[in-house]
Structures are given as structure tokens and as C-alpha cells.
C-alpha positions in Angstrom: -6.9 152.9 -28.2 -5.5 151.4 -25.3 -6.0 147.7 -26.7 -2.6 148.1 -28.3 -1.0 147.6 -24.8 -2.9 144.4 -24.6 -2.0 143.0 -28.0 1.3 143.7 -27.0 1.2 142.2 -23.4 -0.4 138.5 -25.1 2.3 138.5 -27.8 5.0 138.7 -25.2 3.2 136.5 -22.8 2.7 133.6 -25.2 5.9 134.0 -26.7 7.9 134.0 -23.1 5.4 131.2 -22.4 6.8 129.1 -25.1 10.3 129.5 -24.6 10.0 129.5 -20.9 8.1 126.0 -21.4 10.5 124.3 -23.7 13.6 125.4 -21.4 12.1 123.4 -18.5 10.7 120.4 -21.0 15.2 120.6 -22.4 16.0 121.3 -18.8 14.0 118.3 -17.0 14.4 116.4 -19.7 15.0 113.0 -17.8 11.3 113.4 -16.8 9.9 112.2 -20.2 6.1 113.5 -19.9 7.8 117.1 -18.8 9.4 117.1 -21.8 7.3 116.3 -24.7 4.2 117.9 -22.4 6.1 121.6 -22.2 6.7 121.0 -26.1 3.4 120.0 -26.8 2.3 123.3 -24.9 4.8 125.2 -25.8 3.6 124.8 -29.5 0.2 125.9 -28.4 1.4 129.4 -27.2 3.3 129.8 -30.8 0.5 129.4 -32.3 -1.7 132.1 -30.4 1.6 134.1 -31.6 1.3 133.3 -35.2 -2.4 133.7 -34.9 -1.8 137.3 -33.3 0.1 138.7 -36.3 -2.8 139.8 -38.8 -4.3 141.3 -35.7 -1.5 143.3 -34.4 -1.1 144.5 -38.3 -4.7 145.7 -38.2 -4.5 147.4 -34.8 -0.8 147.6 -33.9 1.0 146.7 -30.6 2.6 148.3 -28.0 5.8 147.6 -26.4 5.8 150.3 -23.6 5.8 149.8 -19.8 3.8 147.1 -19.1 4.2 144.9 -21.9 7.5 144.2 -20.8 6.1 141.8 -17.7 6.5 138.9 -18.8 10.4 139.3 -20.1 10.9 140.2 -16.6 9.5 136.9 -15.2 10.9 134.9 -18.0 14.4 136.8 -17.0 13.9 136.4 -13.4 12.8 133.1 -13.1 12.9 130.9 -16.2 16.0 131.5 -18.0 17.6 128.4 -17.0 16.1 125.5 -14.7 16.5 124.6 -11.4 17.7 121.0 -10.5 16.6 118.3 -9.2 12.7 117.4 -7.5 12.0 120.6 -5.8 13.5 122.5 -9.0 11.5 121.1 -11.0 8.5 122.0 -8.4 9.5 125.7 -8.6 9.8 125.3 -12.2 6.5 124.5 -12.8 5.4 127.1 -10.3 6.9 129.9 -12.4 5.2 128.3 -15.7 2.1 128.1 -14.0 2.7 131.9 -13.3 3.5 132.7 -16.6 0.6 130.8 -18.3 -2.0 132.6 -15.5 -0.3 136.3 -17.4 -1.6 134.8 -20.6 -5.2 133.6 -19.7 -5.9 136.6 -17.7 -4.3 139.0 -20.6 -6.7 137.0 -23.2 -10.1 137.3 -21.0 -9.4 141.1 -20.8 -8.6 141.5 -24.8 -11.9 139.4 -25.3 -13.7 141.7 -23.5 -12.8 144.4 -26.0 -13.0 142.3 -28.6 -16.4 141.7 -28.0 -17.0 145.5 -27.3 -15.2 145.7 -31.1 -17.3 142.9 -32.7 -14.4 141.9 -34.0 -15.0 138.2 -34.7 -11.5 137.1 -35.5 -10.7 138.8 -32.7 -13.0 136.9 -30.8 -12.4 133.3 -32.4 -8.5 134.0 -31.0 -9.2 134.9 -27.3 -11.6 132.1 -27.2 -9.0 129.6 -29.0 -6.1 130.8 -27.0 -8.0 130.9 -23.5 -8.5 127.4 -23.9 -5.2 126.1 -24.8 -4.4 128.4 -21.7 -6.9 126.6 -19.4 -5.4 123.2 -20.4 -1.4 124.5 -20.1 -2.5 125.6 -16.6 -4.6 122.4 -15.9 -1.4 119.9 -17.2 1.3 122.3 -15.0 -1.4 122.1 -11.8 -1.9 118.2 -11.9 2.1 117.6 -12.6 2.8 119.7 -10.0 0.9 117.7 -7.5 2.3 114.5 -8.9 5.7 116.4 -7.7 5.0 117.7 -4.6 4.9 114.8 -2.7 8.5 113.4 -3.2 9.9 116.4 -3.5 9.0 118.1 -0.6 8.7 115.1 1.9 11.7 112.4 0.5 14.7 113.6 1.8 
């Protein structure tokens, strides 16, 4: 069953997710929303982690090829932050990268959830898709709140 690649994928996702968003909330951390916000959200994707567990026990998880995706972003491109207005704009840009892996990893494992009838399963993707939707909705609207200075002050 190929859903084991997925499981695998979301756990990694959420879990580069979260680190990824509390380096830039430490690393921009004289911008007070960005910092409690990315912890705030950051707590969210551990918690699709935790939730993940009993269902990775019951079907198992991957961690071939693709699965590795989102260490390779996280590696590439959130390790440590950028500085100053148009880091922080490239910051969020990666983040909002990042969370888009998730969401899109969750609407395909609902789909087999559903095919499953697996209704904790179900109750997760729908939970976790959410969270998702608002991490990508907080990173959008901050990052146009940046844009502006940062790409037109000198």
C-alpha cells in the first residue's frame, strides 16, 4: 500500500514545518507577531505529528525517496534565517512553501482515507488541513504587510 509514502511525507512535512517556523519566529525575533505567530503555528504542525503516531503504528511509514522532500527544503532554505526586511520576505516565502507541502500532502492522504473509511484517518486530514489553511493564510497576509518596505525603502 502505497499510503505509507504519504504518511511518511506528512510526518516529515509537519515536523520540518515546525522547526522551520520557530527558526524564523527565534530568528526575526525583533518582529514580535513573527515570533509568537510562527510559535503559535509551529505548535499546530506538532500536533498533526503527535496526532500521526497511532496512525503510522497501524499502517506504517515510509522513509524512502520522496519522503525526504521536505528535509531538503528545510536544509536548503530554512536552516538559519536571512536578515533584515527582504530576509525576512524570503523567509516567509520558504515557510509559505513548506506549509503548501503539508496541505497538499494531507488533501491527497484524505482522499485515501476516505477510500479506507478510516474515520480517524479522516478526523486528522480534515483537522490538520485546516490548521494548514490558517498557517498559510497568517504567512500570506504577513508577507504582504512586508513587501512593501522591504522591497521599495531603500
Amino acid at each position: 500500500m502505497n499510503l505509507v509514502i504519504y504518511l511518511g511525507l506528512a510526518r516529515h512535512a509537519e515536523q520540518t514545518l515546525a522547526e522551520s517556523l520557530r527558526t524564523v519566529g527565534e530568528g526575526h525575533a525583533q518582529h514580535p507577531d513573527v515570533l509568537f505567530t510562527c510559535r503559535t503555528l509551529a505548535g499546530m504542525s506538532e500536533e498533526h505529528v503527535r496526532r500521526l503516531s497511532p496512525i503510522v503504528d497501524r499502517y506504517g511509514a515510509s522513509s524512502a525517496g520522496d519522503v525526504r522532500e521536505p528535509e531538503r527544503l528545510h536544509a536548503g532554505g530554512l536552516a538559519q534565517v536571512r536578515s533584515g526586511p527582504v530576509g525576512l520576505l524570503r523567509d516567509l516565502q520558504d515557510l509559505h512553501v513548506l506549509g503548501t507541502l503539508a496541505q497538499t500532502t494531507w488533501t491527497a492522504v484524505y482522499q485515501a482515507a476516505q477510500a479506507l473509511r478510516d474515520t480517524e484517518l479522516i478526523e486528522l486530514c480534515r483537522h490538520a488541513s485546516g490548521h494548514n489553511s490558517r498557517q498559510l493564510s497568517w504567512l500570506n497576509t504577513r508577507l504582504k504587510a512586508a513587501a512593501p518596505q522591504s522591497l521599495i525603502a531603500s
